[in-house]
N, C-alpha and C positions, 0 to 999 in steps of 0.2 A: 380705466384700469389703473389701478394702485402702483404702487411699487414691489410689493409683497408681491403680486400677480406677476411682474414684469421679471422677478428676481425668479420663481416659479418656472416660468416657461425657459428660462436661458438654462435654470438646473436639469430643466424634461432633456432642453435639445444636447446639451452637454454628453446628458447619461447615454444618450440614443449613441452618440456619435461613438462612444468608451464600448459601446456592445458591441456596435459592428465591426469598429476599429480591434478588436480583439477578434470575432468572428472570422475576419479575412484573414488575421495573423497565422490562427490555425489554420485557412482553407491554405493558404499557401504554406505554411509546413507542412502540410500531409500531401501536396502536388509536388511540392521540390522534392521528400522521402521517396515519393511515388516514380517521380520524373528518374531521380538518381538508377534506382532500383530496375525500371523497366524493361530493360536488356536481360539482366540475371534475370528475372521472371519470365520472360519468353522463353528460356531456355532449360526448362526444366525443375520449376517449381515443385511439383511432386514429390522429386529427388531429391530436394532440400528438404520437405517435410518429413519422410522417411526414411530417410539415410542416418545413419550414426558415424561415420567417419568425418571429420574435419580436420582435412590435409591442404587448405588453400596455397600452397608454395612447394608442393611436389610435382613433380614432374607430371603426374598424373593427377590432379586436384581433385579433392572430393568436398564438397561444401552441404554436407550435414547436419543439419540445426534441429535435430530429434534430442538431442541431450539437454541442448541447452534450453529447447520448450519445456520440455519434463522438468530440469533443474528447478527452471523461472516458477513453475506451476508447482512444485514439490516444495518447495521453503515456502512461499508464499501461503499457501493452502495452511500445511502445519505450524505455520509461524503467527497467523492470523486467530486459527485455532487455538494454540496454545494460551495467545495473549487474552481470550476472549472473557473466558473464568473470572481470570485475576480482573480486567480491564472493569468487569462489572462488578465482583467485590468492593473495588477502591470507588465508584461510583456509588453505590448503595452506600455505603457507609459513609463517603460525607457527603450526602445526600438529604440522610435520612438519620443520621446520629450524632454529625455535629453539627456546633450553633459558633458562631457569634466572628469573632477573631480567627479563632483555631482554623474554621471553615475557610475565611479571605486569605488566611497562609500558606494554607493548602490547596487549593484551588491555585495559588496564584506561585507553589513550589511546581506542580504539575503540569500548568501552563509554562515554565522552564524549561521543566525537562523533556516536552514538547518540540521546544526551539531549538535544544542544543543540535548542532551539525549533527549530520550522519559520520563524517570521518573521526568522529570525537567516541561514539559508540562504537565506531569500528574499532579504535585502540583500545578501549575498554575489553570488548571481546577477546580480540588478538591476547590481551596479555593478561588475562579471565579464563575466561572458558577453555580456549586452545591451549595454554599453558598447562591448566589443570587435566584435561583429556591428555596431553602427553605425562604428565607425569605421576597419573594415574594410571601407567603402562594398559590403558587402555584401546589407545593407540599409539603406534611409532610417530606419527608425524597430526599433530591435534587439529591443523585446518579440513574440514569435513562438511558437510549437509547438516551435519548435527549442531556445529559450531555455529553456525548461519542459521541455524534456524531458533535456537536460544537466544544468539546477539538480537535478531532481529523483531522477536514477539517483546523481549526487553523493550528496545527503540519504541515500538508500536502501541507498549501499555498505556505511558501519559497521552496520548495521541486520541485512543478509544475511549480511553475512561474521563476525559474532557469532551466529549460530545453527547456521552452515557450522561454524565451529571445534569445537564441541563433539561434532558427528558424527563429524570428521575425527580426532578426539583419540580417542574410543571405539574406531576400526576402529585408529588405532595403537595404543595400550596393549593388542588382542589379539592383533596380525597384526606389529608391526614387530621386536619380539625375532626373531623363525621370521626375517624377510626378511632384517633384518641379518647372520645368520648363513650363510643363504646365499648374502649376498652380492649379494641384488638392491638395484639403484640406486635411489638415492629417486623420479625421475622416473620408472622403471616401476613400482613401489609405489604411486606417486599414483595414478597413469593409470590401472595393471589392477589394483590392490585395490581403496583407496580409495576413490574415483570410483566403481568399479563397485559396490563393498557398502554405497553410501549414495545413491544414485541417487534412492530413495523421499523421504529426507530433503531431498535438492536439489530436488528438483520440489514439495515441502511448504513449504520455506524459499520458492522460487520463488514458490507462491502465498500465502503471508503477505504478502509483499512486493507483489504485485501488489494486494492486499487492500486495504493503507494506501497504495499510489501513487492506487488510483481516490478515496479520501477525502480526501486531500490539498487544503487550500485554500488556507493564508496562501502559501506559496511558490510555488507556480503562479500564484497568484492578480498576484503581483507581478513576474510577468516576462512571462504571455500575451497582453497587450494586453486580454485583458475583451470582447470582439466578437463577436458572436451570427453567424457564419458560420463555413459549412464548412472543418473545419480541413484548412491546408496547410500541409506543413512548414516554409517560411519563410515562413509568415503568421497572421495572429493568429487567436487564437480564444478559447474558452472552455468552463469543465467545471461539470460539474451544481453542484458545490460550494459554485465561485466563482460564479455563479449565484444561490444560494441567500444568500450573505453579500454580496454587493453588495446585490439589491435588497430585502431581507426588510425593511429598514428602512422602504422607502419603498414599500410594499405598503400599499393598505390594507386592514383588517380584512375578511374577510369577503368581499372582490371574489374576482372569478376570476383576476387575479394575486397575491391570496395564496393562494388555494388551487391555484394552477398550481406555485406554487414548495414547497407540500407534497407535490404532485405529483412533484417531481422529488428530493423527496428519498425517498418511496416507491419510484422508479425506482434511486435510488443504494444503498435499503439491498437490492430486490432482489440486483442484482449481486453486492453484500458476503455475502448470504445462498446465493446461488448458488457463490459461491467458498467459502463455510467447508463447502458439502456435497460440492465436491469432492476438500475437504484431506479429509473424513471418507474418502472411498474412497480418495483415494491410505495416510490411515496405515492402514485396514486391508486394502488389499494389498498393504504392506510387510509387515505382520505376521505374512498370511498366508503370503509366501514366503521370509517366516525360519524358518518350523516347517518 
């Protein structure tokens, strides 16, 4: 056995060790979430599901997380939505239209603004969007659903349209010699190739994105108003998240508002758990009806 072989086998055991050693890290975040939570959960789970009041420090507590499910599931959904259009225009196009330079500057502007924080988009929005919504006297006070939900398909564009590119780049490099030649237009190569033999990919990109819009807190957080009521599009609301980072500070130990607010984060990594199982069926039936 060489050296090459001997260097091999220590990178096999290495990677093994980085998988499990991450594996356990989750199992034991979600038993410490689970452990924290267990109490509030015996005691009327339901009522937290269905309840809309959230009064954790009244004399009479109510810990209702109906709003803030909706909230989390409302901006997300629409925010996902919104981004998805655009996310794929900017992927088609330099895809499929640019060449050389232009392409590694762009690609490599959008992988940027990918990276920038979330609290950096947050102030962007904050003194954007909400700015404009109030003094478009279309609202008295601009933090809203609506606010949040523009800031954040913003955030999510370079994010889609960097995972969209690479799809779109694959079905060209094996499909656009044959088209160019005969002559079809780029805009029917997008529509009936493209689009079509990457379908699995956009609906997988699609729910990544919706994955990290339901996690999302500093930029939401700073444009939705923060208010435990039923969200409406031009009114305020709030998400499990924000939630969870406002008051975790001023929880105390042990009460049934701290363990309400571990509650809701067991409710938010359902969700996120529920989505990575249905990325798992969509890639494997793409795979499947690529054979």
């Amino acid at each position: 056995m060489n050296i090459y072989d001997y260097a091999d086998k220590i990178a096999h055991r290495i990677s093994r060790i980085v998988v499990l050693t991450t594996f356990l890290i989750l199992v034991l975040i979600f038993l410490f979430i689970l452990n924290e939570s267990l109490s509030f959960l015996g005691s009327g789970f339901s009522d937290t599901i269905l309840s809309v009041s959230w009064r954790p420090l009244s004399k009479n507590p109510s810990f209702g997380m109906l709003p803030m499910i909706l909230g989390t599931l409302y901006i997300g959904f629409f925010a996902t939505l919104l981004a998805l259009p655009v996310s794929l225009g900017c992927a088609s196009f330099i895809s499929c239209q640019v060449r050389g330079r232009l392409k590694y500057l762009m690609l490599s502007m959008m992988d940027m603004l990918a990276g920038i924080p979330s609290v950096v988009y947050g102030l962007l929005g904050f003194y954007t969007v909400v700015k404009m919504l109030e003094s478009t006297g279309l609202m008295a006070a601009g933090e809203s659903i609506f606010a949040a939900i523009i800031t954040l398909s913003v955030m999510l564009i370079p994010y889609m349209a960097s995972s969209y590119v690479k799809a779109f780049e694959e079905v060209e490099l094996m499909y656009g010699f044959q088209t160019r030649a005969l002559g079809v237009s780029k805009w029917y190569s997008m529509t009936h190739l493209v689009i079509v033999h990457t379908k699995g990919h956009i609906l997988t990109g699609y729910m990544l994105a919706l994955s990290r819009a339901l996690g999302e807190t500093m930029a939401v957080m700073m444009v939705i108003g923060n208010s435990p009521i039923l969200p409406k599009l031009f009114g305020k609301g709030i998400t499990l998240s924000g939630l969870i980072a406002l008051e975790m500070s001023g929880a105390q130990l042990d009460s049934l508002h701290y363990q309400s607010l571990y509650t809701a984060g067991i409710i938010l990594l359902a969700f996120l758990l529920l989505i990575n199982l249905l990325i798992r069926k969509i890639e494997s039936w793409v795979k499947s009806n690529e054979i």
